[in-house]
N, C-alpha and C positions, 0 to 999 in steps of 0.2 A: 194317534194323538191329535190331528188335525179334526177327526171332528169332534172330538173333546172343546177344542179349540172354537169351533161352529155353533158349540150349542151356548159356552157359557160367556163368551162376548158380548154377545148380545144380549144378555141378560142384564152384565154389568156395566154397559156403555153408557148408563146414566149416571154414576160416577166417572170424573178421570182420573181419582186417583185408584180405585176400584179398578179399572179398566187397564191403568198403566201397571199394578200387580201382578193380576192375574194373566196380561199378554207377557209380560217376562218369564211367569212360572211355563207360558204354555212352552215360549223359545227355547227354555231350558230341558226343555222333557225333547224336543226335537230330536231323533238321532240318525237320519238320513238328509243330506244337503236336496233333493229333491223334495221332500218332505216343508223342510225349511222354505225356499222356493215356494211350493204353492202357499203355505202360511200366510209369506211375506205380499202374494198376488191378492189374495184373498180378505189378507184385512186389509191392501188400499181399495180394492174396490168395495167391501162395506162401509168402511170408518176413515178412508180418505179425507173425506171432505172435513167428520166433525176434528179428529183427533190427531192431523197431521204431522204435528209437532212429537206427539209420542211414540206416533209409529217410527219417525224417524231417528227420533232417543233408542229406541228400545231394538230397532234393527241394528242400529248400527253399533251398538255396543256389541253385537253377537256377531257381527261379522268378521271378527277376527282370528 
């Protein structure tokens, strides 16, 4: 699922509301916590910088 996740992020990263969507639908297909993990390393070091705010919405809703 993770490179699902690789391919169509970057595609939609020119939207944030696009981008905040589709990263939710990716978290939710997740179904190994290591899986989850690299997701969560993977989009701050692409989309750290632009989308910080939703990475941190969108992790941290899943983290429970």
């Amino acid at each position: 699922m993770n490179e699902y996740a690789k391919v169509i992020l970057p595609k939609v990263s020119f939207s944030k509301d696009l981008f905040r969507k589709e990263l939710s639908k990716c978290v939710g297909w997740v179904e190994e916590p290591s899986e989850l993990d690299e997701l969560i390393k993977w989009c701050y070091a692409n989309f750290g910088e632009m989308y910080p705010e939703i990475l941190d919405e969108v992790f941290s809703q899943n983290a429970a």
